[in-house]
KEFI-816937 format. One record per residue (C-alpha): z, y, x. Coordinates in pm, whole numbers, padded with zeros to 5 digits, always signed. Layout:
BEGIN
ZYX...
***
This chain:
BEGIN
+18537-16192+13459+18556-15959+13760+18216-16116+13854+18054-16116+13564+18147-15665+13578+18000-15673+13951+17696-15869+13835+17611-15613+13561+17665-15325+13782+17368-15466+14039+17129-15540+13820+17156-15168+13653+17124-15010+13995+16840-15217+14054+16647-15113+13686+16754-14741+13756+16605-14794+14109+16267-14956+13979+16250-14699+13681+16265-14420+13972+15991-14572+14112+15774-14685+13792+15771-14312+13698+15692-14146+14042+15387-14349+14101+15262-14279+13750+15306-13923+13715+14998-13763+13727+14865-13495+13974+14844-13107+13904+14440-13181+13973+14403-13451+13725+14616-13275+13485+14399-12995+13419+14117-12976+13194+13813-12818+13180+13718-12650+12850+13379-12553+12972+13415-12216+12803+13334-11935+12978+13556-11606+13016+13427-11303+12780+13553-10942+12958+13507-10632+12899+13360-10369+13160+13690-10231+13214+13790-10607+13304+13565-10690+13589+13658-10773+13919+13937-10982+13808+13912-11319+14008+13520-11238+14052+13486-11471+14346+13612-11770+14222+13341-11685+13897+13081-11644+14165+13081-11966+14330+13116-12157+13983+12834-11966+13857+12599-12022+14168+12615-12382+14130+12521-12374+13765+12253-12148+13773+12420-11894+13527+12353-11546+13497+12555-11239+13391+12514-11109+13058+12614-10743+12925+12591-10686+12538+12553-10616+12269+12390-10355+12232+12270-10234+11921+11940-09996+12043+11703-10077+12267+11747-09708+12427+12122-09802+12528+12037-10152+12709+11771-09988+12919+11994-09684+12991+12260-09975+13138+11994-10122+13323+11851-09852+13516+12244-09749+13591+12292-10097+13738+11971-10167+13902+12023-09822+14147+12280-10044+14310+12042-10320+14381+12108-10528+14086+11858-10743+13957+11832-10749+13571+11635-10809+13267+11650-10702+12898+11635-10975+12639+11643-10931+12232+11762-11113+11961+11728-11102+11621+12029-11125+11326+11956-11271+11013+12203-11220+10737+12243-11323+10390+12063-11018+10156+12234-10789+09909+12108-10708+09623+12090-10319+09493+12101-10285+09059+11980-09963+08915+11789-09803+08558+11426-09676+08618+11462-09285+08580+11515-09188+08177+11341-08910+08041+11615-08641+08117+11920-08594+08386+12152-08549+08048+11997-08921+07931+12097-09070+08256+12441-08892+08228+12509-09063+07900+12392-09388+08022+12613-09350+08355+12927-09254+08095+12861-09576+07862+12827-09789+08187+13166-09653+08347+13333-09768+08034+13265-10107+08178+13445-10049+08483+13146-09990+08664+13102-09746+08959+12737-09618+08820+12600-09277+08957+12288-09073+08867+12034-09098+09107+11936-08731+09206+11665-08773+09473+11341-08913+09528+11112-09124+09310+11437-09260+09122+11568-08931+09016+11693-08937+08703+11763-09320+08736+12114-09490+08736+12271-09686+09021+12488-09953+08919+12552-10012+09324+12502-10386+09539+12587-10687+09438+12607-10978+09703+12422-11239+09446+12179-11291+09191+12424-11505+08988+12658-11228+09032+12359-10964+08845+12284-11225+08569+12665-11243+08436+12640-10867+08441+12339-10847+08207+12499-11079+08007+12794-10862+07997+12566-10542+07934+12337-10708+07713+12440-10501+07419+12346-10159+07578+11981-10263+07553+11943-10176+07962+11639-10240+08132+11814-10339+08490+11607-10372+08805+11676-10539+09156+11571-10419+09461+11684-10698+09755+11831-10505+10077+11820-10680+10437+12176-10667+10658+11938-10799+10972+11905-10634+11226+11831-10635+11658+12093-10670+11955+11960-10611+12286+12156-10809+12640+12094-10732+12962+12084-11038+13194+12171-10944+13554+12181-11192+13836+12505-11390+13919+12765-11211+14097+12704-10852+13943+13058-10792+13844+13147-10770+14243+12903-10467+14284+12987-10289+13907+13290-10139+14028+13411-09767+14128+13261-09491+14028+12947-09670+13834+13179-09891+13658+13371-09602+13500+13034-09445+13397+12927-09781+13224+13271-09790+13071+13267-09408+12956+12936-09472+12826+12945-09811+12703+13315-09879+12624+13287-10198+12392+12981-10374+12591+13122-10711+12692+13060-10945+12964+13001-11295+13027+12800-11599+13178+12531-11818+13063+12260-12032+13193+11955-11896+13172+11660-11845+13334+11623-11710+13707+11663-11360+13706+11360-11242+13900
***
């Protein structure tokens, strides 16, 4: 039997052996390991500088530019860009429009007297209903019933208000609106730094930055 106890203990130093083996020629590499998301880093101004010139060769061979934004006047982007381009920075202001869903505002035309639309705003509260008497301009006198995000949301109201014999208008409101960017060439975080970049962030503390491919900035 004494064999048969050597025999066993050769063949499991040989597996543990090959299993050494198996699994240091398949483990994989730290390089092939990693993966590239493809998304790019988003900063703010305060953040620049950070590993800027490993973004800078990355960014020269894909033709990306740096983008600072969003601002929300046309008057503020400009004001960035003529800060920037003093340094020698090439830029370029681009807008873009936002189109949201609508609201919808519910009021009464004005009623004959401000003690008329009192009563009216006093019968509507009872509904649990934040209305208000209109005071100014070619409503006065009229009842606000405030916004509503949906039609179907203003018909179960009439329904509901059906009884007070109401005349209830709509006027549709827009929530779009402009952003302005500022594109600047690649690179631009290396030269926004010092004293300029703690004007930008004094006067533009939540502009944020980031890279794109666009077009050349000339």
């Amino acid at each position: 039997m004494r064999w048969v106890f050597y025999s066993l203990l050769v063949i499991n130093a040989i597996f543990f052996c090959w299993q050494q083996v198996r699994t240091d020629g398949s483990e994989p590499s730290d390089d092939a390991s990693r993966v590239d998301s493809g998304v790019e880093s988003i900063k703010l101004l305060s953040e620049l500088g950070d590993d800027s010139s490993i973004y800078l060769g990355q960014r020269a061979e894909a033709g990306k530019c740096d983008v600072y934004g969003p601002f929300f006047s046309s008057i503020d982007s400009r004001k960035f860009l003529r800060m920037v381009k003093k340094i020698g920075v090439k830029g370029r202001q681009e807008q873009e429009q936002v189109n949201l869903q609508p609201y919808y505002w519910l009021y009464v035309a004005p009623l004959s007297s401000r003690k008329n639309a009192q009563l009216v705003v006093n019968r509507l509260r009872s509904y649990q209903l934040n209305a208000e008497v209109i005071t100014e301009g070619h409503l006065a006198r009229g009842v606000s019933l405030g916004d509503f995000e949906s039609r179907q949301e203003i018909e179960q109201l009439r329904q509901r208000l059906s009884v007070l014999n109401l005349v209830l208008k709509i006027q549709e409101k827009s929530r779009n609106y402009r952003q302005f960017w500022v594109l600047l060439s690649p690179g631009s975080e290396e030269l926004l730094v010092g004293e300029l970049q703690d004007k930008l962030i004094l006067k533009f503390p939540e502009i944020l930055h980031q890279q794109k491919v666009c077009k050349p900035v000339a």
